[in-house]
C-alpha positions, 0 to 999 in steps of 0.5 A: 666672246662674241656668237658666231650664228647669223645676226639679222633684224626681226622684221616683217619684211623677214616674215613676208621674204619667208612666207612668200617664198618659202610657201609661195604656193600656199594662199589667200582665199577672200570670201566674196559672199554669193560669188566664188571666193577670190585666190591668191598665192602668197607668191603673187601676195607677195609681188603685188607688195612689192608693186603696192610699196613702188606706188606708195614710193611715188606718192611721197612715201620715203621715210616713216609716213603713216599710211592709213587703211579704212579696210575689211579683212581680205588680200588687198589688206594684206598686201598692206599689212606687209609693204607699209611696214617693210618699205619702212613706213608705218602700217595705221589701221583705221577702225570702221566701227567708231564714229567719223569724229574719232576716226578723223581725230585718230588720223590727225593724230597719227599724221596720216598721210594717205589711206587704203580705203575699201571702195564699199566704204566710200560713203563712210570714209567721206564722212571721215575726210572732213576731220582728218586733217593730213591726209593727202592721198586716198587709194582706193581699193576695189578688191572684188574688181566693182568696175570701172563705173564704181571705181569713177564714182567712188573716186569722183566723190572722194576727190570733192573732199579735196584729196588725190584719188588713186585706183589701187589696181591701177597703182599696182599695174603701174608700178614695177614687180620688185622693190629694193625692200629697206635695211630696217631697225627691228625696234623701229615702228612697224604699225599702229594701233589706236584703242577705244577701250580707255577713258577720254580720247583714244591712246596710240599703241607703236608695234615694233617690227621686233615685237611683231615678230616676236609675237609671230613666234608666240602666236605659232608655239603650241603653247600659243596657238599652234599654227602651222602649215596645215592650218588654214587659218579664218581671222573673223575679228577685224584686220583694225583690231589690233593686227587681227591678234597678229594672226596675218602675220603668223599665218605667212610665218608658219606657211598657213593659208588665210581664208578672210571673210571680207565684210560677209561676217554674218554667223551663215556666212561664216559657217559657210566659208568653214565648209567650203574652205575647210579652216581649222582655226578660226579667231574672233570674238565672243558674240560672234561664236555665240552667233555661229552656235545659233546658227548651227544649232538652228540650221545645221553646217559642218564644221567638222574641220575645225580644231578649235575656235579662239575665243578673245576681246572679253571673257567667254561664257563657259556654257558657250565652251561646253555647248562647242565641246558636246554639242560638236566636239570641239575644244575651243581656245580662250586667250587674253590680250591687249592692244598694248601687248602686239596683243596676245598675252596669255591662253588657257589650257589645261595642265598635261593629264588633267581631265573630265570636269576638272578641265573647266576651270583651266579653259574659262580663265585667263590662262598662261602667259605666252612665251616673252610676256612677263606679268605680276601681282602688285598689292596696295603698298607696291609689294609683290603677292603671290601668285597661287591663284588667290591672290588679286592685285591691287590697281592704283588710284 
């Protein structure tokens, strides 16, 4: 017997239909450091993809091209985290922090065939182009609207390279306001994601529209994260760290504004962007929040917005965990992950009823894992061991 209920693809373009619709009204603020922040409804996010996905279209986008983005966490990014992979290409995050080698044999590797670049990375990405073998286009993006002089400069430099240089905006400009977005095969690849964290040369990891999708779902229960559209929720690690955790993604689907940081991440900034745009969750790594808790501690700011910090990348001090929770009264959240899991695969509570001391154990662990990930304790032979709490699984080799 067969089910009656709707049966459609779990795809990003269902995320960004629903998002941009939806909560159109709801927004993307981009920090653009002493200047007023940039706004941007999900509505207008969700156009300029459309624009964004018609330029690609006329640059020879047609299939599953990978497109690159060499860019910092803001709404241009976005609209690239939502067009690639709902066109039917794959969105190819390029990591800014490796060296121009790595990155240029990452973009070879990958086929890339153009790249997004933030036009404050210019000079950086010039150094990339000499190893990156097939890239043909580069878009660059001007978010904070550098000007015409800064946009030529940049361009002029670039094209040198031999490449096709593209404004984004003009792009945008030029291309009309809807797209016939693609039937899409939810196991198809949505994006890719390469990581530095393993022996020899970096690993490629294809996230499927089904897996991000999924993740969303995850990211958005509250035994994940909890998001809803009464967050506004600040995404400090990096848009090319692993999808930033996945967050953009379920932020459009719970309806919570994304308040990004752009490349103004120091711990003063950061505490900033929380007091004037009052984030409720913020997500990033453990030296960033031992940076901001200096600051606090050495300054002051109100961060009485916030109810919880999430804490991933590498274990978390639980001194740090408890200097938050006395010191500020806020319950930070500790989650595991991986790239090669879409990437969070556990976060740690404690257990309904546990109180006082006894919630430091469950908070400095691993946790729980989430809905739709499943693991194991292996011993040496390949035996299942038993998961109390005590046992350690045996790696092989």
């Amino acid at each position: 017997m067969e089910s009656t209920m709707m049966d459609f693809p779990l795809t990003v373009a269902t995320i960004m239909r629903y998002g941009t619709t939806i909560f159109g009204d709801k927004e993307v603020v981009t920090c653009a450091g002493d200047e007023p922040a940039r706004r941007r409804s999900y509505a207008a996010v969700g156009e300029r993809a459309a624009r964004l996905a018609n330029a690609l279209r006329s640059l020879g986008v047609d299939g599953d091209q990978r497109v690159g983005t060499f860019m910092w966490n803001n709404a241009e990014h976005l609209e690239a985290y939502l067009a690639i992979p709902s066109m039917g290409a794959v969105l190819h995050t390029l990591n800014l922090r490796l060296s121009p080698e790595q990155v240029g044999y990452i973009a070879t590797h990958a086929g890339d065939y153009a790249v997004i670049v933030d036009a404050s990375l210019i000079p950086l990405f010039a150094k990339i182009l000499p190893h990156a073998e097939t890239i043909r286009h580069v878009i660059v993006s001007d978010g904070a609207d550098a000007g015409a002089d800064a946009r030529e400069s940049a361009c002029a430099a670039l094209a040198a390279a031999g490449v096709t240089v593209h404004s984004y905006e003009e792009l945008l400009a030029a291309g009309p306001a809807a797209f016939d977005w693609p039937d899409l095969d939810e196991r198809s690849a949505a994006a890719m994601c390469y990581t530095s964290g393993t022996t020899g040369l970096p690993k490629g990891v294809a996230y499927s529209h089904r897996s991000t999708y999924l993740h969303s779902i995850a990211v958005c229960t509250p035994n994940g994260l909890g998001t809803s559209e009464r967050d506004r929720i600040m995404p400090i690690v990096p848009q090319f760290h692993a999808n930033a955790w996945g967050l953009p993604y379920a932020a459009m689907m719970a309806g919570a504004d994304l308040v990004m940081p752009d490349r103004f991440m120091t711990p003063a900034a950061i505490v900033r962007l929380v007091e004037t745009e009052r984030v409720t969750l913020g997500a990033g790594v453990p030296t960033i929040w031992q940076g901001v808790l200096a600051h606090l501690r050495a300054s002051g700011g109100d961060i009485s917005s916030l109810r919880t910090l999430v804490c991933g990348g590498s274990a978390l001090p639980e001194g740090v965990m408890r200097a938050y929770q006395d010191e500020y009264g806020l319950t930070m959240t500790h989650a595991w992950g991986m790239t090669e899991l879409s990437p969070i695969g556990s976060v740690a509570r404690e257990p309904n009823g546990v109180t006082g001391e006894a919630v430091w154990p469950y908070r400095a662990s691993q946790g729980r894992l989430v809905c739709g990930v499943e693991g194991r304790l292996s011993g040496d032979g390949g035996e299942l061991l038993p998961s109390d709490g005590k046992a350690v699984a045996v790696l092989p080799g």
